[in-house]
N, C-alpha and C positions, 0 to 999 in steps of 0.2 A: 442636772435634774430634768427629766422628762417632762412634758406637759399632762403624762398622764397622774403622776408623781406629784407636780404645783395643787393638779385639782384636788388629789386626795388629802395633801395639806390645806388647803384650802375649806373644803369641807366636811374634814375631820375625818374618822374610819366610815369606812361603810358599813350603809343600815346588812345588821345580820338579816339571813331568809329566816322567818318562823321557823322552829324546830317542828317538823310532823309531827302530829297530835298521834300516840299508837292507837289504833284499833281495839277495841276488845270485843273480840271474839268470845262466844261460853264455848268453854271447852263440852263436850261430849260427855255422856254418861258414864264413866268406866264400866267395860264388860260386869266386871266386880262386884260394883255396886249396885248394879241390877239383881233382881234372883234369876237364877236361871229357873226353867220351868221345865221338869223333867216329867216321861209316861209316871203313871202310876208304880212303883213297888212292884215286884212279880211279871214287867211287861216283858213276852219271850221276843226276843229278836235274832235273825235266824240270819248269822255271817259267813257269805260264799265266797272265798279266796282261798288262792292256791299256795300266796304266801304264809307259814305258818309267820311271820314275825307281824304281817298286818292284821293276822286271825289274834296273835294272844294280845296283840296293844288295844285292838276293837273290844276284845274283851273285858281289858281289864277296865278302860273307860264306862263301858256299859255298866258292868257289876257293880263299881265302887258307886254307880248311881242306882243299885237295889235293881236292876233288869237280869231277866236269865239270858243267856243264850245259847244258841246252838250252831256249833260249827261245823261246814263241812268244807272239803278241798275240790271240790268240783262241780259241774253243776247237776251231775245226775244227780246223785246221793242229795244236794240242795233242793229237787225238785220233788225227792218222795218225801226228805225228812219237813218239808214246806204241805205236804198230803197228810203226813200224820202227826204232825206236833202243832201245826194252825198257828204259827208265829203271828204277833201284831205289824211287824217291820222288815223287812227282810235288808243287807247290804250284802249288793252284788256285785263282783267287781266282772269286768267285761272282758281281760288276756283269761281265757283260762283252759285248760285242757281238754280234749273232748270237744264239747259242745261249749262254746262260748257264752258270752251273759246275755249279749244280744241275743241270742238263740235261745235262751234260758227264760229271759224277759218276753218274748213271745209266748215260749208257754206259758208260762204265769197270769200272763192277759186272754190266752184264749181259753184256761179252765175257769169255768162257773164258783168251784169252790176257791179259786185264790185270788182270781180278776181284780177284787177288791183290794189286795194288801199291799201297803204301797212297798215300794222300792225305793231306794238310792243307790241308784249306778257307781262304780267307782273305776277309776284310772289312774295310770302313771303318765298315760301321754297326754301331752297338751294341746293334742289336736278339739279344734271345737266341734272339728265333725261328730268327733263320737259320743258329746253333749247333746250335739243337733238330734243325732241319729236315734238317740235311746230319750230323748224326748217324744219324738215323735209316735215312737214303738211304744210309747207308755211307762217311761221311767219318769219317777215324783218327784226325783230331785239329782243333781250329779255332784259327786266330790272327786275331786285329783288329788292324787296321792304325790308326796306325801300329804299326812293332814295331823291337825293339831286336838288334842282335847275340845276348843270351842269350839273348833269346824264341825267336829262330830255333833258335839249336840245343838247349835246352830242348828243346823240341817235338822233334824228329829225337830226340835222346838217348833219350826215352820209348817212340819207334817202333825201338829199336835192339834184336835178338836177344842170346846170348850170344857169337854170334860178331861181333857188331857191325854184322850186314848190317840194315836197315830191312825191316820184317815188318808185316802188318797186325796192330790193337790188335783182339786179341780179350778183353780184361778188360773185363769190364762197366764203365761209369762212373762206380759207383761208389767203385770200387778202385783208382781212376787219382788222380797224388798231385796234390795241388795247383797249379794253375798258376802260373807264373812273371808277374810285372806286367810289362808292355813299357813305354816309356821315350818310345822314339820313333826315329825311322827313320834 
């Protein structure tokens, strides 16, 4: 028998360590159980992508929340039907034929009659430049694709007034809450 052995006979087992006391944490509000807070019934939202499968999923998220929209696959036809149908919100996405979103998103900010309507840029790549970039140029918010039902209106909810109409995001960046993770499309 060891000396280490004599002592623990000696002085019986040793004292246990305290078991860690758990933590509790409050869990977070589930998305769920919040309302979400959607534009008003009737609000037009005007979706520029070249993907038809990102145009009818955008779609169908918007509609089943009572929004019209109007699609187009490029950004000319997005830039007259944005002149004569006066959408509240427009989603832009930034690969697209022709003339690009960034180029699209220019015009939008330098005509009088649309300067005001916000945007949200969208993408498949992950680069943050093209976040950086179409912040800069005057996009109100950015989503990467894929994206999820709460991504989409996540985003919309942020660009919502207090009467619930979409308004451009004039709060600097750094005041703007955290983005929501998207899932997929």
């Amino acid at each position: 028998m060891g000396i280490l052995d004599q002592l623990k006979s000696l002085f019986g087992r040793p004292a246990r360590a305290p078991e860690p006391v758990a933590k509790v944490v409050p869990m977070p509000v589930e998305r769920r159980q919040r309302p979400r807070v959607d534009p008003p019934p009737g609000t037009c939202v005007l979706i520029i992508d070249d993907s038809k499968t990102v145009v009818a999923v955008l779609r169908k998220f918007l509609r089943s929340a009572g929004l019209d929209t109007i699609e187009c696959f490029d950004a000319e036809s997005g830039l007259i039907q944005l002149q004569e149908k006066r959408p509240q919100l427009v989603f832009l996405d930034i690969m697209l034929p022709g003339m690009n979103g960034f180029a699209a998103l220019r015009a939008i900010r330098r005509d009088a009659q649309t300067r005001d309507t916000p945007v949200i840029m969208m993408s498949g790549n992950e680069q943050a430049m093209e976040q950086f970039f179409g912040t800069r140029i005057g996009a109100d918010d950015f989503m990467k694709k894929p994206f999820n039902r709460q991504e989409v209106f996540f985003r919309i909810e942020r660009l919502l007034d207090e009467q619930g109409i979409p308004r451009r995001n004039t709060k600097p960046a750094a005041e703007q809450p955290a983005s929501a993770h998207a899932i997929s499309a």
